[in-house]
N, CA, C and O atoms as a GROMACS GRO file, in nm:
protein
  332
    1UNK      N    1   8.929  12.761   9.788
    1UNK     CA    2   9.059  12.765   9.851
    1UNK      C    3   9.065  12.884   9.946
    1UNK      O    4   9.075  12.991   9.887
    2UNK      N    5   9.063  12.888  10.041
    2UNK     CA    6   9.141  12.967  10.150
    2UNK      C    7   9.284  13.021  10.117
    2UNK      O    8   9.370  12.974  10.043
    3UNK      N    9   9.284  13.162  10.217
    3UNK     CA   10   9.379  13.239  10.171
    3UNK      C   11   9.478  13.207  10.289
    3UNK      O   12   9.558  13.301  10.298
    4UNK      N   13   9.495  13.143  10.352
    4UNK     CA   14   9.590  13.153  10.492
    4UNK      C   15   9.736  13.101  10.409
    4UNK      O   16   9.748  13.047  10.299
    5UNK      N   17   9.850  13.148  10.523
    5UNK     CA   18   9.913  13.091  10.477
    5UNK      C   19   9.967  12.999  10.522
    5UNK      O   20   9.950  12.946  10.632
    6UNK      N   21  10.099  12.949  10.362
    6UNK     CA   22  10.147  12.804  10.356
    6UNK      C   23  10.264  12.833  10.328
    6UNK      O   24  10.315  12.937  10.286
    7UNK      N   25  10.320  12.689  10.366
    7UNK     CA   26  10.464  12.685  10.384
    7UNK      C   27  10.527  12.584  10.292
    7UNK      O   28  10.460  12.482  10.273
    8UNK      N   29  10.653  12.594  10.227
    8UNK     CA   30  10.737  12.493  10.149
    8UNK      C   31  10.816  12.452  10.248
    8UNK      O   32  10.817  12.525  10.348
    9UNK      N   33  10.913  12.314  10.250
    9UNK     CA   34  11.033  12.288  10.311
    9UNK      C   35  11.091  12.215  10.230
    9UNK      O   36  11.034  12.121  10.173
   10UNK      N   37  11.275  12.265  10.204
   10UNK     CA   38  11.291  12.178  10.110
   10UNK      C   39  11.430  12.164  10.183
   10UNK      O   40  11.461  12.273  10.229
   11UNK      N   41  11.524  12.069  10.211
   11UNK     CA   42  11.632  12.027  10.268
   11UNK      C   43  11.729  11.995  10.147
   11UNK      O   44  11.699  11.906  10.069
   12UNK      N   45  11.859  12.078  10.131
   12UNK     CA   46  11.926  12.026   9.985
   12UNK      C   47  12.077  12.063  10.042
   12UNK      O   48  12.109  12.173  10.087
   13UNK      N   49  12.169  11.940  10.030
   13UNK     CA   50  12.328  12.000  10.071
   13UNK      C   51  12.318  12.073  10.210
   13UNK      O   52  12.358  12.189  10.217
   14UNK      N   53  12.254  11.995  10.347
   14UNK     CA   54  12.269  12.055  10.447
   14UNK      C   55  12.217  12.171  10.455
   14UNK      O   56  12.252  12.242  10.550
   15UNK      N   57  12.152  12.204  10.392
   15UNK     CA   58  12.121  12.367  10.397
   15UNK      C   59  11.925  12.323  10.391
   15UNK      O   60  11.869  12.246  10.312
   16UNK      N   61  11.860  12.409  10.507
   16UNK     CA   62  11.703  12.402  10.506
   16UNK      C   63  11.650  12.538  10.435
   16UNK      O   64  11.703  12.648  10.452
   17UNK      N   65  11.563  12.520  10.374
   17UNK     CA   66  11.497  12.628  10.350
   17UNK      C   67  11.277  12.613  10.346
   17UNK      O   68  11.200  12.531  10.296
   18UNK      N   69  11.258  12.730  10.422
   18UNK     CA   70  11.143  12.733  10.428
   18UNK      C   71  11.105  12.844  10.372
   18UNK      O   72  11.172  12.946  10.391
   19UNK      N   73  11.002  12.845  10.301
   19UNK     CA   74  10.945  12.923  10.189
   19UNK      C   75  10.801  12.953  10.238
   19UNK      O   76  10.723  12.860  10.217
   20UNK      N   77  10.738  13.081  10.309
   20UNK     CA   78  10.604  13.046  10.332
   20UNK      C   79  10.541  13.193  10.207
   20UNK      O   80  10.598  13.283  10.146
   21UNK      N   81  10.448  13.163  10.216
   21UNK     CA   82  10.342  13.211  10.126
   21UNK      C   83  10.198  13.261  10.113
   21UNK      O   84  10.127  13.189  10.184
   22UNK      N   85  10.148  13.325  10.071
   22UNK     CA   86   9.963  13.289  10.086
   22UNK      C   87   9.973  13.242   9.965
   22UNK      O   88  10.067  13.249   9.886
   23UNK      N   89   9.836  13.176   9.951
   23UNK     CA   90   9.765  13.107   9.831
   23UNK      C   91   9.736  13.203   9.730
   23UNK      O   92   9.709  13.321   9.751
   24UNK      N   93   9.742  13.153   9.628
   24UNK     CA   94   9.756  13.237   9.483
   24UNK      C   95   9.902  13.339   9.506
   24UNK      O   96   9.897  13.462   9.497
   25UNK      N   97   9.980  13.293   9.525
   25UNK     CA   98  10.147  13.394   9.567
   25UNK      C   99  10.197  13.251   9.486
   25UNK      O  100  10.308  13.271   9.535
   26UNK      N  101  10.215  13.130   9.411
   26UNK     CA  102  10.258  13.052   9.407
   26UNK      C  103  10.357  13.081   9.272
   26UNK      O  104  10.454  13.009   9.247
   27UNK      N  105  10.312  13.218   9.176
   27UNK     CA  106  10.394  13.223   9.073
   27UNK      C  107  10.473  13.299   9.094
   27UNK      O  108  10.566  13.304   9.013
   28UNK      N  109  10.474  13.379   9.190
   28UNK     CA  110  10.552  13.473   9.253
   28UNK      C  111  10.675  13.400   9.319
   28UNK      O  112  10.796  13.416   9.300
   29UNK      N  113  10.618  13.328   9.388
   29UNK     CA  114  10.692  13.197   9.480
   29UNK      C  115  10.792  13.140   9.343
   29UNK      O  116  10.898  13.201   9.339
   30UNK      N  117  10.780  13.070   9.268
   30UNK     CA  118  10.844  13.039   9.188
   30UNK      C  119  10.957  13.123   9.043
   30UNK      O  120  11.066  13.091   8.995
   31UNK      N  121  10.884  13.206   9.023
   31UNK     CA  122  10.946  13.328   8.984
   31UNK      C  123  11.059  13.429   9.089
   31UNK      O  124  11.135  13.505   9.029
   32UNK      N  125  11.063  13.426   9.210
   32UNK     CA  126  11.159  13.469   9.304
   32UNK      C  127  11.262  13.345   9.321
   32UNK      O  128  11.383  13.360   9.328
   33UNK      N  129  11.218  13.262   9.325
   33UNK     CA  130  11.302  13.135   9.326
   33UNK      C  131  11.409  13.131   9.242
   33UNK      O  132  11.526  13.127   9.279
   34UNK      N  133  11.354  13.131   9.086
   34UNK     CA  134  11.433  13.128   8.992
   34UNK      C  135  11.514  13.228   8.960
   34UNK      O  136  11.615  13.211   8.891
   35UNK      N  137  11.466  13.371   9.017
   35UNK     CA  138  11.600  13.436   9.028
   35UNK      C  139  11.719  13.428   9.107
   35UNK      O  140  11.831  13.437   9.058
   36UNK      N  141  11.689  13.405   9.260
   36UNK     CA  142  11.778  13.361   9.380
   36UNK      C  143  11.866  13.254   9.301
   36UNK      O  144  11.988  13.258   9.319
   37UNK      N  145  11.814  13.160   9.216
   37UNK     CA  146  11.886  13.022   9.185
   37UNK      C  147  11.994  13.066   9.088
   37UNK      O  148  12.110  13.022   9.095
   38UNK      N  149  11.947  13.167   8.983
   38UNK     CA  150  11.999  13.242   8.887
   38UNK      C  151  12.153  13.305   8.946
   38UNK      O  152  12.267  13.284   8.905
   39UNK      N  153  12.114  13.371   9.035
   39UNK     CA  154  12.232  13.473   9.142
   39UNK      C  155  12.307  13.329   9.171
   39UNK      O  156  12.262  13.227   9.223
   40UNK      N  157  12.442  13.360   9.116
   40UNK     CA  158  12.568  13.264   9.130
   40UNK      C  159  12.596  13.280   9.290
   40UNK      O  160  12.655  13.186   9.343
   41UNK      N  161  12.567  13.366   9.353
   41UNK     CA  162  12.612  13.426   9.518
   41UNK      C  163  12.547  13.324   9.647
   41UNK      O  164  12.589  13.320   9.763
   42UNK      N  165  12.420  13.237   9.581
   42UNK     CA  166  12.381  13.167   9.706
   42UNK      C  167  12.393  12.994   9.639
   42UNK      O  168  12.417  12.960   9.523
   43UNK      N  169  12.372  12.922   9.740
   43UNK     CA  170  12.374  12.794   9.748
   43UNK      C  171  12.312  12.793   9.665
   43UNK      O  172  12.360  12.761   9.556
   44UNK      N  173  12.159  12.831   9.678
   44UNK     CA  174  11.983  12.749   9.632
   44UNK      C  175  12.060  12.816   9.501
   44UNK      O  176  12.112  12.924   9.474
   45UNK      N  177  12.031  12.642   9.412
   45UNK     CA  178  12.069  12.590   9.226
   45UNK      C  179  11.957  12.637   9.166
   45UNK      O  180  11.876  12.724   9.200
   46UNK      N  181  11.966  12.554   9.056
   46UNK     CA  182  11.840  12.571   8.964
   46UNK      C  183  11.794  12.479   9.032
   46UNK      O  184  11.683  12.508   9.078
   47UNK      N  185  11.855  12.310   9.079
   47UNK     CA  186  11.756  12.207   9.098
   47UNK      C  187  11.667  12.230   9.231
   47UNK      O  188  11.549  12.198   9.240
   48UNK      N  189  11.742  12.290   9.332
   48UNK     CA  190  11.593  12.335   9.468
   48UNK      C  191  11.504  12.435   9.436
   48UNK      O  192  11.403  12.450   9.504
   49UNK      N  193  11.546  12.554   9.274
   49UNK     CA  194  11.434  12.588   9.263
   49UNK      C  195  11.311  12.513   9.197
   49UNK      O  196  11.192  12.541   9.210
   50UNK      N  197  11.371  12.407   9.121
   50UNK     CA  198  11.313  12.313   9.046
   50UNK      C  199  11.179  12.235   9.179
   50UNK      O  200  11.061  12.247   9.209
   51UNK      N  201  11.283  12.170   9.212
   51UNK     CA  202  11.236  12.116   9.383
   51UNK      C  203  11.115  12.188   9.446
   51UNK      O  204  11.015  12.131   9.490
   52UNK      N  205  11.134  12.304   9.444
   52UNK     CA  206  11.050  12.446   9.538
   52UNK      C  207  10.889  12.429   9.438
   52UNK      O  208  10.781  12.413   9.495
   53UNK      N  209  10.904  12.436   9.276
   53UNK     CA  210  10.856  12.445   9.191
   53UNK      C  211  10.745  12.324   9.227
   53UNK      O  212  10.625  12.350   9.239
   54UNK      N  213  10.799  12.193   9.242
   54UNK     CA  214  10.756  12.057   9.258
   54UNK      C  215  10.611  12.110   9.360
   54UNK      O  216  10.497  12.142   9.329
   55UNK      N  217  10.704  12.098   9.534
   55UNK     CA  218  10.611  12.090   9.600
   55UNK      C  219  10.524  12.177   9.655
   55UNK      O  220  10.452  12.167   9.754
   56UNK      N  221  10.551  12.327   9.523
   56UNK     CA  222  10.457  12.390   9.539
   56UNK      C  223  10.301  12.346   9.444
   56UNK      O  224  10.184  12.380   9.458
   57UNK      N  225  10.367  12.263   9.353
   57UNK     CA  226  10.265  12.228   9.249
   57UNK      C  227  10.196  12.108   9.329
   57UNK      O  228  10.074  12.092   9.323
   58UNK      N  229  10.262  12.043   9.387
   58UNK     CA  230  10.214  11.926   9.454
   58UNK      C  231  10.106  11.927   9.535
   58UNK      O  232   9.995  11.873   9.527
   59UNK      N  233  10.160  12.002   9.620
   59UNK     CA  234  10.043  12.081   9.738
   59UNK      C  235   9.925  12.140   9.656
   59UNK      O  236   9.817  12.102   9.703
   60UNK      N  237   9.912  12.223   9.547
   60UNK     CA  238   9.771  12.243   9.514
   60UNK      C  239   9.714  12.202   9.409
   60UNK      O  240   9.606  12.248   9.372
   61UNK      N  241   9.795  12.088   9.329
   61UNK     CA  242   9.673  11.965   9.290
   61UNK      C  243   9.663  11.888   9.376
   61UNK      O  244   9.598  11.803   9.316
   62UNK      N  245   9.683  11.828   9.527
   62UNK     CA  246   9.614  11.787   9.629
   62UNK      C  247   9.498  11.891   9.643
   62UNK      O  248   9.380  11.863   9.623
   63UNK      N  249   9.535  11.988   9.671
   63UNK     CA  250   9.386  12.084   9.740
   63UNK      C  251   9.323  12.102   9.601
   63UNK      O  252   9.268  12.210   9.626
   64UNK      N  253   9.299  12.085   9.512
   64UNK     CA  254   9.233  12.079   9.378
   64UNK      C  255   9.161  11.970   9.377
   64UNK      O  256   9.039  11.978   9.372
   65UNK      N  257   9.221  11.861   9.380
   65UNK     CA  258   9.192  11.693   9.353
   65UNK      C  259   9.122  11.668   9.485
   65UNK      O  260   9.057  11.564   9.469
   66UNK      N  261   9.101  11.720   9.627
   66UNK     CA  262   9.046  11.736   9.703
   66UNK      C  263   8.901  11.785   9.698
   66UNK      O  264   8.794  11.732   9.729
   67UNK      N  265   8.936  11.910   9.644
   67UNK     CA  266   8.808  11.960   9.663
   67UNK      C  267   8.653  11.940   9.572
   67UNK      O  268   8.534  11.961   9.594
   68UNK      N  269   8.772  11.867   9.412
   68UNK     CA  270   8.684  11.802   9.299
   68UNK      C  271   8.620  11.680   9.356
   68UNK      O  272   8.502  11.657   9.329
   69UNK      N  273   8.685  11.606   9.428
   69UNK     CA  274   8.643  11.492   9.532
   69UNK      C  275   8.526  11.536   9.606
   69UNK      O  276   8.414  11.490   9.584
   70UNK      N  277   8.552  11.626   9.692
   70UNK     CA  278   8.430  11.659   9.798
   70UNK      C  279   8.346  11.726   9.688
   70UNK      O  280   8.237  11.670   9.699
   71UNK      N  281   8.337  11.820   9.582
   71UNK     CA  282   8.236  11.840   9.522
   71UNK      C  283   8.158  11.738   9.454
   71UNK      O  284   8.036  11.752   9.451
   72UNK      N  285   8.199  11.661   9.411
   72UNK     CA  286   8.166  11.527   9.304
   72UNK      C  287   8.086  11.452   9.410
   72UNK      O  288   7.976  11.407   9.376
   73UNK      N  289   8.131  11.435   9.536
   73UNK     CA  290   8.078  11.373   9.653
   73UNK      C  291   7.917  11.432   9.679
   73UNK      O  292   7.808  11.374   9.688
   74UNK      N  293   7.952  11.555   9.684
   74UNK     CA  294   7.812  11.649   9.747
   74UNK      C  295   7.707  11.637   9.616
   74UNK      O  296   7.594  11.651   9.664
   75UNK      N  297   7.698  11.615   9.459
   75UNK     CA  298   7.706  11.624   9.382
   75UNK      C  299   7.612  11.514   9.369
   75UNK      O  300   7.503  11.539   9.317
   76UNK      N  301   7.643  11.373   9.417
   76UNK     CA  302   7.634  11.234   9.370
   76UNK      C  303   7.489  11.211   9.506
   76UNK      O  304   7.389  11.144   9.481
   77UNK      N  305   7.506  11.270   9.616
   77UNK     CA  306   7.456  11.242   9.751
   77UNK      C  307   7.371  11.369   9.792
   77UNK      O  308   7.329  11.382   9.907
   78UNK      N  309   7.348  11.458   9.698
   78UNK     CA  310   7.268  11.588   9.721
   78UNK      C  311   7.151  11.513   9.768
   78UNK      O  312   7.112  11.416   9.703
   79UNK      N  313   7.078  11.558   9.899
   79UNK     CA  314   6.943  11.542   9.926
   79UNK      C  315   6.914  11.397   9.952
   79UNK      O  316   6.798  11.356   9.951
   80UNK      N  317   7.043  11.302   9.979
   80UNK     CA  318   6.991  11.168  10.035
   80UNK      C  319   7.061  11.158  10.165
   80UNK      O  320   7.140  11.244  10.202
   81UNK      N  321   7.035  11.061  10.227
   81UNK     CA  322   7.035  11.043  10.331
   81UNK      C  323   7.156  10.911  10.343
   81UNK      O  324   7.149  10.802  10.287
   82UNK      N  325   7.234  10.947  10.408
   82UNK     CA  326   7.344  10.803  10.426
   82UNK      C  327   7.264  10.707  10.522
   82UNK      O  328   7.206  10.771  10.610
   83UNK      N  329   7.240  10.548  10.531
   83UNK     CA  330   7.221  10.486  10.651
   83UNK      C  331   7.354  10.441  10.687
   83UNK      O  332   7.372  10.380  10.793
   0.00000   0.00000   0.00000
């Protein structure tokens, strides 16, 4: 996994929010969340931190399930030749 960063978007009650990040920041990311949601003072609930939670998890079992793919791939095809 690469360290660049990434971004959440989550749209809830008219209100956008973008969340960006580097990689491995994701418990941090979620742990800041749940306090903001906590603080009675802003919009963002428990459920967009819930939400935030989602498609941060989402996004890196894709890049997980990705990369088990391309390894399993390289894995199966080491040292042959595709025609």
């Amino acid at each position: 996994m690469n360290n660049e960063a990434r971004e959440a978007k989550l749209k809830s009650a008219g209100e956008i929010y973008i969340i960006r990040y580097r990689n491995g920041e994701e418990s941090r990311v979620v742990e800041a969340a749940m306090k903001i949601a906590i603080n009675n003072r802003y919009k963002f609930d428990l459920y967009d931190a819930t939400a935030i939670c989602y498609l941060l998890g989402r996004d890196l079992f894709k890049e997980l399930s990705d990369k088990f793919i391309e390894d399993e791939y390289q894995k199966l095809f080491k040292g042959r030749l595709l025609a």
